[in-house]
C-alpha positions as a printed NumPy array, in Angstrom:
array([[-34.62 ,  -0.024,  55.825],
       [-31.219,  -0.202,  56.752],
       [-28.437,   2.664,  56.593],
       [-29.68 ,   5.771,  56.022],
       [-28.16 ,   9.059,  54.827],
       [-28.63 ,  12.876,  55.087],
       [-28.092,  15.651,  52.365],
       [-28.72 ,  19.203,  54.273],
       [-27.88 ,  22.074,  52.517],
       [-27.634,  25.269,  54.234],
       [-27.652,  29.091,  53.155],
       [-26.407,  31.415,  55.305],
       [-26.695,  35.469,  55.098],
       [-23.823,  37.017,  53.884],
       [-20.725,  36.872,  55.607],
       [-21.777,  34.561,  58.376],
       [-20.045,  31.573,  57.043],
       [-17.212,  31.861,  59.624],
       [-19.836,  31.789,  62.563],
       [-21.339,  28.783,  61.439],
       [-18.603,  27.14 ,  61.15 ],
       [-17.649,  27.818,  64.63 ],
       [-21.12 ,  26.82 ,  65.644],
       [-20.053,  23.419,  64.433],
       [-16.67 ,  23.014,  66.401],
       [-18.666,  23.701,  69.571],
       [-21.113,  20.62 ,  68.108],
       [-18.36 ,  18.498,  66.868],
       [-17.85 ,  16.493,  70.029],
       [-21.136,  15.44 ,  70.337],
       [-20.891,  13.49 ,  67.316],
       [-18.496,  11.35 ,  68.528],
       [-21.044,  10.345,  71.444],
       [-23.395,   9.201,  68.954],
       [-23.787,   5.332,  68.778],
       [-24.785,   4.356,  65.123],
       [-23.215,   7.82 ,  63.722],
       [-21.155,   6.582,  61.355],
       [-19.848,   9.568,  58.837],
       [-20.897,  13.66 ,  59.54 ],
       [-19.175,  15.886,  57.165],
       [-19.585,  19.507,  56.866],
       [-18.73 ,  20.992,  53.64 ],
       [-17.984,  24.323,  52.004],
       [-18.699,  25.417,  48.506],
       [-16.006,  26.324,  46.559],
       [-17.964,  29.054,  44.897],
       [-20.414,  30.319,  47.236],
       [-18.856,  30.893,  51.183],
       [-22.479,  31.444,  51.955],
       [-23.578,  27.999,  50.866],
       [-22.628,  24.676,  53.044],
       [-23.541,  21.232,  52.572],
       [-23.587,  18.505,  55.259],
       [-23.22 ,  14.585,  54.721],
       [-24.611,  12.35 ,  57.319],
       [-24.567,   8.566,  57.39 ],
       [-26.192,   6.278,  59.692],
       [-26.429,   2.881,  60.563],
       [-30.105,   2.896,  60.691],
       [-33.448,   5.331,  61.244],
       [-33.198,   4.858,  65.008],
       [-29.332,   5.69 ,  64.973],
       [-30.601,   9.342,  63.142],
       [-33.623,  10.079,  65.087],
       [-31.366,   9.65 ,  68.218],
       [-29.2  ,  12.421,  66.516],
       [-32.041,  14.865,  65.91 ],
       [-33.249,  14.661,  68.641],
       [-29.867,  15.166,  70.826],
       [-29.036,  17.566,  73.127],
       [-26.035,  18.259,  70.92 ],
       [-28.271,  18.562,  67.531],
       [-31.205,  20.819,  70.128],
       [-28.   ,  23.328,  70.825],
       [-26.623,  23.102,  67.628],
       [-29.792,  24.432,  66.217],
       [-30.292,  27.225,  68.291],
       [-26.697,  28.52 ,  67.354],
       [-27.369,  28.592,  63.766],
       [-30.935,  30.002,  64.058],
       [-30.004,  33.87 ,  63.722],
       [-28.381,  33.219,  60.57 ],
       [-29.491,  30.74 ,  58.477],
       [-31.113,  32.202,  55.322],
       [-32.778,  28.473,  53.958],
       [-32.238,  25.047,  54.687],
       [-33.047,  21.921,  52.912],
       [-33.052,  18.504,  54.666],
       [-33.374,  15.28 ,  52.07 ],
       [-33.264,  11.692,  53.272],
       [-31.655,   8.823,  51.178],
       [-30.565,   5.828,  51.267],
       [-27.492,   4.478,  50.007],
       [-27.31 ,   2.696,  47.561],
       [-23.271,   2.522,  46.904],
       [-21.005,   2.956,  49.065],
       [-16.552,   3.124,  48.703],
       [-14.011,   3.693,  50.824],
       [-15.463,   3.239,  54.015],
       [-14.607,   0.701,  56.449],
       [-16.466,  -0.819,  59.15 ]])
């Protein structure tokens, strides 16, 4: 398999939005340490400021299991754990792909 993606979707309990998305400035530079890391993108819902969604595409598995199993991912997680109501982690892979260059 080649490139590999990441749809996470995370609830968190109400009116706790704001700290997670501190949680993820404090995480932000790691990502840019990450060889084969190439797209992480947290997003908001525009109906829901409870409910975030977050991107991830990879050049390969390898390239993602060295991102899960980071240091930056290990304190990430630890930030978010006192307020994440659920959290759903599906793998893809891509299968189209625009506007991104190499």
């Amino acid at each position: 398999m080649g490139t590999v993606s990441v749809i996470a979707t995370l609830t968190v309990k109400d009116g706790t939005g704001d700290t997670l998305l501190a949680a993820f400035d404090e995480f932000w530079p790691s990502l840019e340490r990450e060889p084969g890391t190439k797209q992480y993108i947290l997003h908001r819902s525009t109906t829901n400021p409870n409910l975030f969604f977050v991107t991830e595409l990879y050049t390969d598995q390898a390239a993602f299991e060295a991102h899960a199993g980071g240091d930056g991912f290990a304190k990430l997680g630890g930030a978010l754990g006192d307020f994440i109501e659920s959290f759903d982690l599906q793998m893809a892979e891509p299968v189209k792909i625009a506007g991104i260059q190499p």
